[in-house]
C-alpha positions as CSV (number, residue, x, y, z in Angstrom):
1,X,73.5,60.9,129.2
2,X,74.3,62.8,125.8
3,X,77.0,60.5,124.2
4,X,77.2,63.2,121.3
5,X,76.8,67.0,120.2
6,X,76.3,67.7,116.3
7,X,77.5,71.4,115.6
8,X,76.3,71.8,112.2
9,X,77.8,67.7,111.5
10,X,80.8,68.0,113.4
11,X,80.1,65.7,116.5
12,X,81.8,67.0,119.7
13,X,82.0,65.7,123.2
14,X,79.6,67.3,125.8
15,X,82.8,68.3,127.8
16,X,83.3,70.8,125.4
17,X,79.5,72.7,126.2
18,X,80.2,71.8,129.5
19,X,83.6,73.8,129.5
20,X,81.9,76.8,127.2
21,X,79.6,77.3,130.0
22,X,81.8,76.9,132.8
23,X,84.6,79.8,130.9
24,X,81.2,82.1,130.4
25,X,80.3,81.7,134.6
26,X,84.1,81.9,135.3
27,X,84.7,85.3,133.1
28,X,82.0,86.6,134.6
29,X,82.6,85.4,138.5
30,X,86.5,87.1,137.7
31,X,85.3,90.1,136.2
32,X,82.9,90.6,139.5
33,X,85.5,89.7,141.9
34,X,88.6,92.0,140.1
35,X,86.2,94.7,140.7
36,X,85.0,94.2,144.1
37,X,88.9,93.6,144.9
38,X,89.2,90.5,146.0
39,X,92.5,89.9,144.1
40,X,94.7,92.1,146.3
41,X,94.2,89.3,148.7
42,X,94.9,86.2,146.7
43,X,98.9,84.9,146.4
44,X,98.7,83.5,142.8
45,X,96.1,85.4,140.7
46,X,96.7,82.5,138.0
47,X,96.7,79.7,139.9
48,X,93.8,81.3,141.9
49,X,91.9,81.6,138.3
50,X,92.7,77.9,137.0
51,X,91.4,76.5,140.5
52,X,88.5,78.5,140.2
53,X,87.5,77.6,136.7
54,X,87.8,73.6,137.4
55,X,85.8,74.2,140.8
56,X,83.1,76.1,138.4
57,X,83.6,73.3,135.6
58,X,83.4,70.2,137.8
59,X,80.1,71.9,139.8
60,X,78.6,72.1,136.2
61,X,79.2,68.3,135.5
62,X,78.0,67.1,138.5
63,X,74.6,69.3,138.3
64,X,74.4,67.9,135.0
65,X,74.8,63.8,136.0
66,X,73.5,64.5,139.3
């Protein structure tokens, strides 16, 4: 388990790559999915977006610990 991440000596929490590379699959996965049209279907497109990016983030932590 990484208990720490130095960025050029600041020490962050690994939540914070964890979240970077969730945002990075999650711009993407929108992008994709605005253009296919998928968002005419959905009720909420925000609410739709936040559940989506902690589905995508908490998939990433559990690969990592898993």
């Amino acid at each position: 388990m990484i208990k720490e991440i130095d960025l050029f000596g600041v020490f962050v929490p690994p939540l914070l790559a964890y979240a970077a590379a969730a945002f990075a699959v999650w711009y993407v996965l929108r992008e994709g999915l605005s253009a296919v049209g998928i968002y005419r279907f959905v009720w909420h497109a925000a609410l739709f977006n936040t559940a989506l990016y902690g589905l995508i983030l908490s998939v990433i932590v559990i690969a990592i610990f898993r």
